[in-house]
C-alpha positions as CSV (number, residue, x, y, z in Angstrom):
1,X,-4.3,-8.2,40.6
2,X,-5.5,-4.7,39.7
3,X,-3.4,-2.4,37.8
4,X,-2.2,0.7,39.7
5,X,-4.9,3.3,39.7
6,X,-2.3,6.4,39.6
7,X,-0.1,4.6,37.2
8,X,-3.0,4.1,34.7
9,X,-4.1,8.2,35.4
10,X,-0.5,9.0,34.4
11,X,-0.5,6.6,31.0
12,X,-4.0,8.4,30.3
13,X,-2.9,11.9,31.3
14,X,0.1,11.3,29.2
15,X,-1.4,10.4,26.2
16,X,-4.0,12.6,25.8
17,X,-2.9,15.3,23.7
18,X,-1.4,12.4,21.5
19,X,-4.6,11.4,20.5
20,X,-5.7,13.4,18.1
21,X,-2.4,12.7,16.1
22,X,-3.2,9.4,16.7
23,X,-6.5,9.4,15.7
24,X,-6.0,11.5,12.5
25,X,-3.1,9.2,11.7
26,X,-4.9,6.0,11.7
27,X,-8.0,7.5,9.8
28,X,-5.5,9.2,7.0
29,X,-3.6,5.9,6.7
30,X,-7.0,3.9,6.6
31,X,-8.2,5.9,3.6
32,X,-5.1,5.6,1.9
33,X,-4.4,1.8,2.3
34,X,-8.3,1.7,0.8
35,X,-7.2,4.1,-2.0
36,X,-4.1,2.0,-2.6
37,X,-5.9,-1.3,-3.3
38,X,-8.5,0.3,-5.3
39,X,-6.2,1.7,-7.5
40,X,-3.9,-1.7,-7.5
41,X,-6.5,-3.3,-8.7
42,X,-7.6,-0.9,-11.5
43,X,-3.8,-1.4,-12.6
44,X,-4.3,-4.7,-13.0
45,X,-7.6,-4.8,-14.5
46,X,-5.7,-3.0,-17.1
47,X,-2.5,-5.4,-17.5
48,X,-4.8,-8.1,-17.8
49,X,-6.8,-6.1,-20.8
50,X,-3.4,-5.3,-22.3
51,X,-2.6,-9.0,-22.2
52,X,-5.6,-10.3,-24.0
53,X,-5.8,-7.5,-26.4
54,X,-2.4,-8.8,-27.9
55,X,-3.1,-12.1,-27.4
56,X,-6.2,-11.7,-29.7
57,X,-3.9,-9.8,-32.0
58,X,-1.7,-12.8,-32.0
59,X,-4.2,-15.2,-32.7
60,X,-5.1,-13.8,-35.5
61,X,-2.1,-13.4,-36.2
62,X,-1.4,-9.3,-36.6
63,X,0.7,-9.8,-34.3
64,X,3.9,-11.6,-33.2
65,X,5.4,-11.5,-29.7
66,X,8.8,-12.8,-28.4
67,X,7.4,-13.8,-24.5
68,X,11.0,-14.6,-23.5
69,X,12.5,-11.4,-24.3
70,X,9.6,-9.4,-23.1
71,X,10.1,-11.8,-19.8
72,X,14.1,-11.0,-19.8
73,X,12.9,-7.5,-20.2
74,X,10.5,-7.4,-17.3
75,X,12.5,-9.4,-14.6
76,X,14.6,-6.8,-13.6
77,X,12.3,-4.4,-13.3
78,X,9.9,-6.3,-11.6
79,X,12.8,-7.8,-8.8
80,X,14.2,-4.2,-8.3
81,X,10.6,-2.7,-8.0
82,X,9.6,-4.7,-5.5
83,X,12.3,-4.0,-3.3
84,X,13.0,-0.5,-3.5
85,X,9.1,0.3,-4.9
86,X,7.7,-0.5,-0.8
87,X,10.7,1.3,1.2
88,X,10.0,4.4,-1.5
89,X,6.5,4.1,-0.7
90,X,7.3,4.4,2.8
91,X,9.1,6.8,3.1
92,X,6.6,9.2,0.7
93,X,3.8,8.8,2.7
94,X,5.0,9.3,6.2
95,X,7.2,12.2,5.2
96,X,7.2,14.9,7.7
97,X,4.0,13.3,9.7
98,X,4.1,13.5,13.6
99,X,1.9,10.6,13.7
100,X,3.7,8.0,11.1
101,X,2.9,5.0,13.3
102,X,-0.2,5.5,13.6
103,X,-0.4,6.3,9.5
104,X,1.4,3.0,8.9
105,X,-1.0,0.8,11.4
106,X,-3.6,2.6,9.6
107,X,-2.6,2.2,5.9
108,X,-2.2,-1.5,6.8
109,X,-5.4,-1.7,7.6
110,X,-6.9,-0.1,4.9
111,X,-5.1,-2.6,2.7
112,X,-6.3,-5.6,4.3
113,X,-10.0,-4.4,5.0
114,X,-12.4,-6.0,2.8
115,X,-14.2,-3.8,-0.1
């Protein structure tokens, strides 16, 4: 069975002067999911530097680290940020944007796309 042909004018008809929102929307929030992971990963990249620069300290023993308390330090932080960190990040980058569902479909794509 065919859909309606007046009912699929009227969807089309209505939609129209939403796309541009729509389309601006998804290309914003592609960009920044892509500029999110890039700069995630540049974080990291950095942690992981961190990590082995006093670690080599600590071999060679200039250096002495208490990994439990640094742990004990970190665990809050890490269990609140993870919470909170995503609904703040929400909320900052669809603030005052007509097209935030099309921003968010967008910005999870860009986060899953490959490169």
């Amino acid at each position: 069975m065919s859909p309606d042909p007046v009912s699929t004018a009227s969807i089309t008809a209505a939609l129209r002067p939403l796309l541009p929102d729509l389309s601006v929307g998804a290309l914003l929030g592609f960009a920044t999911g892509l500029a999110l992971k890039k700069v995630g990963r540049l974080a990291l990249v950095a942690l992981g530097l961190l990590f082995l620069s006093v670690q080599l300290l600590a071999y060679f023993g200039l250096l002495t680290v208490n990994w439990p308390r640094v742990q004990a330090l970190a665990a809050p932080w890490l269990q609140q940020g993870g919470e909170l960190g995503g609904m703040w990040l929400t909320r900052v980058l669809t603030a005052n944007l007509p097209f935030a569902g099309a921003f968010t479909a967008g910005l999870l794509l860009g986060l899953r796309a490959r490169g």
